[in-house]
mmJSON file of the N, C-alpha and C atoms, coordinates in Angstrom:
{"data_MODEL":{"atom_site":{
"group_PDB":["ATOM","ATOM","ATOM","ATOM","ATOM","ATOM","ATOM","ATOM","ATOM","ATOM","ATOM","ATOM","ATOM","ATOM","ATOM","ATOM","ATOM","ATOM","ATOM","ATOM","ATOM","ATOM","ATOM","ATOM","ATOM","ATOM","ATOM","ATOM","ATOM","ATOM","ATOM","ATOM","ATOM","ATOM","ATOM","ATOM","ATOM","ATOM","ATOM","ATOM","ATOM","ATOM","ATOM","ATOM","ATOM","ATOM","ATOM","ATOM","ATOM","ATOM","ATOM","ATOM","ATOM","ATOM","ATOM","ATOM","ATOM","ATOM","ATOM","ATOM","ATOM","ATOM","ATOM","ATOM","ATOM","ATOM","ATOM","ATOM","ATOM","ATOM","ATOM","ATOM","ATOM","ATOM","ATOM","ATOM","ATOM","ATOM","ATOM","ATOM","ATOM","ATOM","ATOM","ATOM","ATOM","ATOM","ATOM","ATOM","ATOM","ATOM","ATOM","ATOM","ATOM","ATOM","ATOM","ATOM","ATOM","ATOM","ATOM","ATOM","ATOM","ATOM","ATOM","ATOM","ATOM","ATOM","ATOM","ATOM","ATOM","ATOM","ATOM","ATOM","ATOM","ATOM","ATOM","ATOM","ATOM","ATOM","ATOM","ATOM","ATOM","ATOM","ATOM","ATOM","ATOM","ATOM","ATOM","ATOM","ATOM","ATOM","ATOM","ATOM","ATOM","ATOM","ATOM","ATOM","ATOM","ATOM","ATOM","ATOM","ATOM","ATOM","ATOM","ATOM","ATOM","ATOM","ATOM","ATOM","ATOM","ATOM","ATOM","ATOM","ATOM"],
"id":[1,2,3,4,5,6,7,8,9,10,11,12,13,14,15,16,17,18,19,20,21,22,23,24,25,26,27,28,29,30,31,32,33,34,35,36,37,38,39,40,41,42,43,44,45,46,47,48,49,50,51,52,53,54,55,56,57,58,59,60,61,62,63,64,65,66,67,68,69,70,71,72,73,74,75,76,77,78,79,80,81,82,83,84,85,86,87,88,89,90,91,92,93,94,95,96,97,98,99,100,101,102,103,104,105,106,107,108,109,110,111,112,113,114,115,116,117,118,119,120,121,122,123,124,125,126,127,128,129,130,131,132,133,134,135,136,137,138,139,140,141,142,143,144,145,146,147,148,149,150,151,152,153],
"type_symbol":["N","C","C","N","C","C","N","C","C","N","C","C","N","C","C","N","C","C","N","C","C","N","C","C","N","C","C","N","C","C","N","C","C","N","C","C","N","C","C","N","C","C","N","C","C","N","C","C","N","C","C","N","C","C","N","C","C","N","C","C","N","C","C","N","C","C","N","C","C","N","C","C","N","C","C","N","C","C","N","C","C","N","C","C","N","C","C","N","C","C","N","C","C","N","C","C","N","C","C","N","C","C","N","C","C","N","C","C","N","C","C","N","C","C","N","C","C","N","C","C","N","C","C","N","C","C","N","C","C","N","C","C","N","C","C","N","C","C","N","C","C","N","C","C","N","C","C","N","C","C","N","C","C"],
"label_atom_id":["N","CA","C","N","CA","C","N","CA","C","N","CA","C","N","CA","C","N","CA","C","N","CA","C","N","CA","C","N","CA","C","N","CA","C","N","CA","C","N","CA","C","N","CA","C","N","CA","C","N","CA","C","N","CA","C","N","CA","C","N","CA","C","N","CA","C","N","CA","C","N","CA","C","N","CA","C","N","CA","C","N","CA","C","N","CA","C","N","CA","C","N","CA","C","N","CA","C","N","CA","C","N","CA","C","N","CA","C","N","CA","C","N","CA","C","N","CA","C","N","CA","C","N","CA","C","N","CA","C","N","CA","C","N","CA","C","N","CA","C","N","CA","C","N","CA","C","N","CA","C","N","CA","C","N","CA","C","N","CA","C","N","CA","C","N","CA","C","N","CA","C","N","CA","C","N","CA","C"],
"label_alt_id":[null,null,null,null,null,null,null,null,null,null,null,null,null,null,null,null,null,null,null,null,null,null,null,null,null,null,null,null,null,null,null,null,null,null,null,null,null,null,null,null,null,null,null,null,null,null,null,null,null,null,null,null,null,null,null,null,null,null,null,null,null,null,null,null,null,null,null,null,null,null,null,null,null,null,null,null,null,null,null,null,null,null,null,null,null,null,null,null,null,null,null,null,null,null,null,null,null,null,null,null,null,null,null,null,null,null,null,null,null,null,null,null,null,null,null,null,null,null,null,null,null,null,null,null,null,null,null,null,null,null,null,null,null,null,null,null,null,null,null,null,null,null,null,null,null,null,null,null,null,null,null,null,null],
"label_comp_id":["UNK","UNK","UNK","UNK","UNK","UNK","UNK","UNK","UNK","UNK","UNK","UNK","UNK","UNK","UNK","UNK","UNK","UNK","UNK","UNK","UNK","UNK","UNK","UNK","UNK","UNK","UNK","UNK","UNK","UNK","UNK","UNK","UNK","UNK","UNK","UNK","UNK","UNK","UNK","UNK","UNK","UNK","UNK","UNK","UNK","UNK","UNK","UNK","UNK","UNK","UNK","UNK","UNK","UNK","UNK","UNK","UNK","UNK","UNK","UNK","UNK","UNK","UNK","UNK","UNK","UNK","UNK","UNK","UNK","UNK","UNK","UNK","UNK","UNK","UNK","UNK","UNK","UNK","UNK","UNK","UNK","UNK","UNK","UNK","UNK","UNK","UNK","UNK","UNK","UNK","UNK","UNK","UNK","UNK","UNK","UNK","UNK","UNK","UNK","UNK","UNK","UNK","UNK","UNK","UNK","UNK","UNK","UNK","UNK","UNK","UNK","UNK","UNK","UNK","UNK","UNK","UNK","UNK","UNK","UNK","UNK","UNK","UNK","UNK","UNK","UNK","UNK","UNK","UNK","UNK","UNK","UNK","UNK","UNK","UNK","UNK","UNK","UNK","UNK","UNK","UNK","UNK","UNK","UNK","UNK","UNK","UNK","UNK","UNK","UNK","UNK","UNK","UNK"],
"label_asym_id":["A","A","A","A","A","A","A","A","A","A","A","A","A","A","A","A","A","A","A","A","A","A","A","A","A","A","A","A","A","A","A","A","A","A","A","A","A","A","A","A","A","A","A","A","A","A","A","A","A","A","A","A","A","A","A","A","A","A","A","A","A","A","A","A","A","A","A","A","A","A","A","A","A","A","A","A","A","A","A","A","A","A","A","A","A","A","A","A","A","A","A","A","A","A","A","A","A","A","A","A","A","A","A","A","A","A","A","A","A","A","A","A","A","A","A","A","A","A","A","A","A","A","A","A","A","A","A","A","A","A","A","A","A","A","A","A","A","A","A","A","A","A","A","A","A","A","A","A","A","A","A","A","A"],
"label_entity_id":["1","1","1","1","1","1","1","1","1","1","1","1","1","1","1","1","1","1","1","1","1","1","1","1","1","1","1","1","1","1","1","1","1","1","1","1","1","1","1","1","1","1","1","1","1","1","1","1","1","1","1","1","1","1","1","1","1","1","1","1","1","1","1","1","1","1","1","1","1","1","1","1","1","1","1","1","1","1","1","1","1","1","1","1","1","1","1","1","1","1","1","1","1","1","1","1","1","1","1","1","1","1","1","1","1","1","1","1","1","1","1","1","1","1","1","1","1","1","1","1","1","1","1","1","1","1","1","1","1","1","1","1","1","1","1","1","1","1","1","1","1","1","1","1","1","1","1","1","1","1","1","1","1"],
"label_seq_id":[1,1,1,2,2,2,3,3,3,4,4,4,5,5,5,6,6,6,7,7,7,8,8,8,9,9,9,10,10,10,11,11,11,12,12,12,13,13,13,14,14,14,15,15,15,16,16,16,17,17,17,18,18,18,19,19,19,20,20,20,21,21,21,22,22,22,23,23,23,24,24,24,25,25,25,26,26,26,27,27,27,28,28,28,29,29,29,30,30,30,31,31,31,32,32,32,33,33,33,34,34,34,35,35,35,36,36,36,37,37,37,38,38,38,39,39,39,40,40,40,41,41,41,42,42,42,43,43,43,44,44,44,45,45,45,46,46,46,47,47,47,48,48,48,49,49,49,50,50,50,51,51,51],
"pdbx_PDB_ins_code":[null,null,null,null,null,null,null,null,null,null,null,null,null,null,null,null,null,null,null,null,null,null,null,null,null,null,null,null,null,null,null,null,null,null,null,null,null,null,null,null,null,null,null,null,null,null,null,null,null,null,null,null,null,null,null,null,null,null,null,null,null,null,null,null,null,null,null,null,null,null,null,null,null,null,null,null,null,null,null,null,null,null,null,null,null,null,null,null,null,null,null,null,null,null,null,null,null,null,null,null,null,null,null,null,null,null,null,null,null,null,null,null,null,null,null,null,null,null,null,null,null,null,null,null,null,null,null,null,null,null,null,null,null,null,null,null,null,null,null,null,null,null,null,null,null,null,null,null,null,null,null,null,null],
"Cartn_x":[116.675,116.659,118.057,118.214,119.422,119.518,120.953,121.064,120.753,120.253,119.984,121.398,122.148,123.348,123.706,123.54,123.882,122.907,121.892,120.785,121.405,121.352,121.452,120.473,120.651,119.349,118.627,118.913,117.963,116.705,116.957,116.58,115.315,116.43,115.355,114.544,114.297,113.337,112.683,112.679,111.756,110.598,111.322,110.448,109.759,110.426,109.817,108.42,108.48,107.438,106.192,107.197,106.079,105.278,105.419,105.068,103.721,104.154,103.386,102.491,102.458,101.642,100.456,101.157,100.218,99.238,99.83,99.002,98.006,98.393,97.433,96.372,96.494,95.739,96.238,95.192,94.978,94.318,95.071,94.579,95.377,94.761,95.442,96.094,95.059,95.592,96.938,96.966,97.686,98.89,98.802,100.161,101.261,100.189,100.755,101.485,100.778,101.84,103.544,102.451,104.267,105.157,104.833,105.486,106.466,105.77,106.527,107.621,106.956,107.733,109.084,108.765,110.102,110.948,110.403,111.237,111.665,111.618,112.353,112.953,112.865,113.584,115.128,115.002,115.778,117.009,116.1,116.983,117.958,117.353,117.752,119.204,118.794,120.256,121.072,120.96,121.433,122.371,121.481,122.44,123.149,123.012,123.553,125.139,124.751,125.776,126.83,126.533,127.995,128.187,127.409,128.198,129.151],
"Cartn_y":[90.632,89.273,88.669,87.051,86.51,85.869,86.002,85.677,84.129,83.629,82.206,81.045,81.341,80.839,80.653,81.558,81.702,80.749,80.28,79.528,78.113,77.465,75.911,75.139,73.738,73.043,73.046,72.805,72.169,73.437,74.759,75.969,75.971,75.227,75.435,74.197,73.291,71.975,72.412,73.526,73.663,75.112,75.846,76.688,75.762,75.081,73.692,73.46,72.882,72.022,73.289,74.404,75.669,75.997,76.075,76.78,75.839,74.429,73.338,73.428,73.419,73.262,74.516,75.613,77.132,76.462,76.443,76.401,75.041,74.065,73.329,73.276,74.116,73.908,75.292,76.075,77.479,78.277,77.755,77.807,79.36,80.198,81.32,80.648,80.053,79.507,78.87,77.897,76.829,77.894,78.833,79.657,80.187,80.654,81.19,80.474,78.976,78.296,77.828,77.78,77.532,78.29,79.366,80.762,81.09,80.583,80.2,79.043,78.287,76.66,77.12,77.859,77.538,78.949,80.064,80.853,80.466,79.362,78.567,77.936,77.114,76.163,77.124,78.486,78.6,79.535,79.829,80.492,79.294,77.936,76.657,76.224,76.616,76.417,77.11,78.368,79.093,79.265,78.623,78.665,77.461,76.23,74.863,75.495,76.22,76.81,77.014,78.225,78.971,78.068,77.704,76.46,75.453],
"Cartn_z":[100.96,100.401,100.385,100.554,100.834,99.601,99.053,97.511,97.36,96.53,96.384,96.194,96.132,96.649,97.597,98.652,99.787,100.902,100.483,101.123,101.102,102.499,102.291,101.824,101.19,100.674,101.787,102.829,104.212,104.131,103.83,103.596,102.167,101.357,100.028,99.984,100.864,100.949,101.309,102.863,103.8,102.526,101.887,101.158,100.298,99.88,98.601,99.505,100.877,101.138,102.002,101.668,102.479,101.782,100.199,99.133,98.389,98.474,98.595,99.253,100.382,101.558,101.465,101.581,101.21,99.988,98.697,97.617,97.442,98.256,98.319,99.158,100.677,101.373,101.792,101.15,101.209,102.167,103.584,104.968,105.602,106.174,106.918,108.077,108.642,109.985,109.593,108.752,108.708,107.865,107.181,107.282,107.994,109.057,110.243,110.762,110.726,111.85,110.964,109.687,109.107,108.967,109.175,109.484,110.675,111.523,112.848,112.539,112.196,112.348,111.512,110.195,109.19,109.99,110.146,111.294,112.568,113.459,114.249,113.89,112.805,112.436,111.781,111.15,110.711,111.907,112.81,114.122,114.846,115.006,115.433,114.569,113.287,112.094,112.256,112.683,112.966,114.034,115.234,116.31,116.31,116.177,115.428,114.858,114.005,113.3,113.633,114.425,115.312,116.261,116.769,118.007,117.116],
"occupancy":[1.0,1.0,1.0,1.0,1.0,1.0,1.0,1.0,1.0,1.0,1.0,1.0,1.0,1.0,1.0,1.0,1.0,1.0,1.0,1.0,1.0,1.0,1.0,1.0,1.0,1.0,1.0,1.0,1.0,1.0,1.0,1.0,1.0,1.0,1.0,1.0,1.0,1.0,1.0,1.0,1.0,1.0,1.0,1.0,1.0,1.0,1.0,1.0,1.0,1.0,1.0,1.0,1.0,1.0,1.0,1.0,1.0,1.0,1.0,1.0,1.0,1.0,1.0,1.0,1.0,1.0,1.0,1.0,1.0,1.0,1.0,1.0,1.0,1.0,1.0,1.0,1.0,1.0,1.0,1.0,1.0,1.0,1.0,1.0,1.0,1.0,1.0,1.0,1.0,1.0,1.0,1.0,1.0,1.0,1.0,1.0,1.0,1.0,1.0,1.0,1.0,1.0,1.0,1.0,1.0,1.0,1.0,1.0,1.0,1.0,1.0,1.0,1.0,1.0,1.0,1.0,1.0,1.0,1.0,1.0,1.0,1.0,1.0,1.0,1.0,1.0,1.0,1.0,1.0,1.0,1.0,1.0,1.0,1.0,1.0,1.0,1.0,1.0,1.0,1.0,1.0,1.0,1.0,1.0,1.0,1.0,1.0,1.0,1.0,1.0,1.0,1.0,1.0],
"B_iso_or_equiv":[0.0,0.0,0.0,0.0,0.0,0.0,0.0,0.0,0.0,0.0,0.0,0.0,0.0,0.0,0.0,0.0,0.0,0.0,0.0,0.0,0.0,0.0,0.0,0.0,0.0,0.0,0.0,0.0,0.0,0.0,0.0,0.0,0.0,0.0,0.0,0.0,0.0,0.0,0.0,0.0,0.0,0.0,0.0,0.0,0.0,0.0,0.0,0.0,0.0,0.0,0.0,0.0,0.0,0.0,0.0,0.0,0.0,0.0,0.0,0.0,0.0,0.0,0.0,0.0,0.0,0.0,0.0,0.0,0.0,0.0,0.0,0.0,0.0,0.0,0.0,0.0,0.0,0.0,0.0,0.0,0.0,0.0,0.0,0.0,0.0,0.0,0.0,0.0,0.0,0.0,0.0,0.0,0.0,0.0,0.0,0.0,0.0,0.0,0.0,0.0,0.0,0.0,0.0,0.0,0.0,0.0,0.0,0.0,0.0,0.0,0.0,0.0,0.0,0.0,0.0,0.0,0.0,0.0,0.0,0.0,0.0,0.0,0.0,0.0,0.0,0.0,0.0,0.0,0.0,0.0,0.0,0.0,0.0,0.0,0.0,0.0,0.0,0.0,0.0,0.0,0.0,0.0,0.0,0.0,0.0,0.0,0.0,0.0,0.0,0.0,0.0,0.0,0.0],
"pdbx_formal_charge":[null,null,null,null,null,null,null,null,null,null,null,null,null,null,null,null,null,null,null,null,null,null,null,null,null,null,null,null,null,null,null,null,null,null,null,null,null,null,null,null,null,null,null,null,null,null,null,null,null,null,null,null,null,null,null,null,null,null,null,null,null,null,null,null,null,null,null,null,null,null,null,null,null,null,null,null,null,null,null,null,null,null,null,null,null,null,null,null,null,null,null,null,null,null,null,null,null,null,null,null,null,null,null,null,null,null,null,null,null,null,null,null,null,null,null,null,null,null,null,null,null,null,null,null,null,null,null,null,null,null,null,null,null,null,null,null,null,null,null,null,null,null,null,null,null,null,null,null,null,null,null,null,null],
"auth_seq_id":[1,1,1,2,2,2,3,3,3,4,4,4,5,5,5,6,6,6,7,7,7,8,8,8,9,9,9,10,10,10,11,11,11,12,12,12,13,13,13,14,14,14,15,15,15,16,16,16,17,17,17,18,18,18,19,19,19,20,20,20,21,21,21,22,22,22,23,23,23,24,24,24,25,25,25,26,26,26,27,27,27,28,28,28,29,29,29,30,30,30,31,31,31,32,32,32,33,33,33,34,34,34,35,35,35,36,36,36,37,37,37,38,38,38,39,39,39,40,40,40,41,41,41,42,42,42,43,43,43,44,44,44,45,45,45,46,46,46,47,47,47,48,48,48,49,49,49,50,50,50,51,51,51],
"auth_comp_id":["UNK","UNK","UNK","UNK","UNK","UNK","UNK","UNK","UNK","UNK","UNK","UNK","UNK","UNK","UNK","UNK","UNK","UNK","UNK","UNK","UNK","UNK","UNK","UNK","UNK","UNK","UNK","UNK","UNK","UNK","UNK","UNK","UNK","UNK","UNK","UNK","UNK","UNK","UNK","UNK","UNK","UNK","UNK","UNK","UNK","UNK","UNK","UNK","UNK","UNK","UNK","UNK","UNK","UNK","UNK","UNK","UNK","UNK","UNK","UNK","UNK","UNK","UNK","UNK","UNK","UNK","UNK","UNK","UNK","UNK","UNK","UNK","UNK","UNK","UNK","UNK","UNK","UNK","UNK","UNK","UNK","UNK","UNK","UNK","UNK","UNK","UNK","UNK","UNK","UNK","UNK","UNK","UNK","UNK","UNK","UNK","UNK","UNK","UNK","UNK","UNK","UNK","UNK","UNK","UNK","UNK","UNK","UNK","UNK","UNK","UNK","UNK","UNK","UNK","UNK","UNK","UNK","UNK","UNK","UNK","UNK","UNK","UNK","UNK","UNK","UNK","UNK","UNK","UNK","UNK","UNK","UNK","UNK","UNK","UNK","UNK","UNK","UNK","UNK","UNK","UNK","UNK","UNK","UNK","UNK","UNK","UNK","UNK","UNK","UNK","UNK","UNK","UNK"],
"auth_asym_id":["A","A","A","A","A","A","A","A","A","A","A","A","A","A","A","A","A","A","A","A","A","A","A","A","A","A","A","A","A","A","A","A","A","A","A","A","A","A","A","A","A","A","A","A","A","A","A","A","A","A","A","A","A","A","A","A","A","A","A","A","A","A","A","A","A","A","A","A","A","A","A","A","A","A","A","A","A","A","A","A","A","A","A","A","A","A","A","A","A","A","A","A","A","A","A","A","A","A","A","A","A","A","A","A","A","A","A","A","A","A","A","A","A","A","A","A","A","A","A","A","A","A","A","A","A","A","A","A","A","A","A","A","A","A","A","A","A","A","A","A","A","A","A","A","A","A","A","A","A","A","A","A","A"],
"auth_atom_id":["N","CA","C","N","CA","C","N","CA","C","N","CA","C","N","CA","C","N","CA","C","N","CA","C","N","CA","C","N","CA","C","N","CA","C","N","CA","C","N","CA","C","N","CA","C","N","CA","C","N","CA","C","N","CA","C","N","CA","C","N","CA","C","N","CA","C","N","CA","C","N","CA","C","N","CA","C","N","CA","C","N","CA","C","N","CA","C","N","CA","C","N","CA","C","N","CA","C","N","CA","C","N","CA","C","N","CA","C","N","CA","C","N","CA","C","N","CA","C","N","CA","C","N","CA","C","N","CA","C","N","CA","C","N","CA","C","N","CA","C","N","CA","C","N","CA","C","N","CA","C","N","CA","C","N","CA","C","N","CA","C","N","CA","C","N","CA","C","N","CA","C","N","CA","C","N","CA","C"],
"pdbx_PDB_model_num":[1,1,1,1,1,1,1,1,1,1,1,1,1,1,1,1,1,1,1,1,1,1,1,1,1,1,1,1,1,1,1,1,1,1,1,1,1,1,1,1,1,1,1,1,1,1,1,1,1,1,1,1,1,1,1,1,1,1,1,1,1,1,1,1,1,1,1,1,1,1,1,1,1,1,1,1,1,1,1,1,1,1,1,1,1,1,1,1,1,1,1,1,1,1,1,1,1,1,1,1,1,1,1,1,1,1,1,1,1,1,1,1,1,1,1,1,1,1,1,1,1,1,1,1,1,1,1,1,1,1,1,1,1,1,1,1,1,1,1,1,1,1,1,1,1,1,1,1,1,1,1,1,1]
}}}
């Protein structure tokens, strides 16, 4: 686990609106894909980053 400090907001919106999304629409399918999406999105920050 990555200390909660160490997380950018752009990071803690995207859990904000993941966590949302799960509990309202309590879809497997529709997990998965956000699963993907917020794990690309955070490889993309990532490489953003060091460049």
């Amino acid at each position: 686990m990555v200390a909660v400090g160490a997380i950018p907001p752009t990071s803690f919106v995207l859990v904000l609106v993941f966590s949302v999304i799960v509990i309202h629409g309590n879809c497997s399918c529709l997990h998965g894909v956000l699963v993907v999406v917020s794990c690309s999105v955070a490889v993309w920050l990532r490489r953003r980053r060091v460049r």
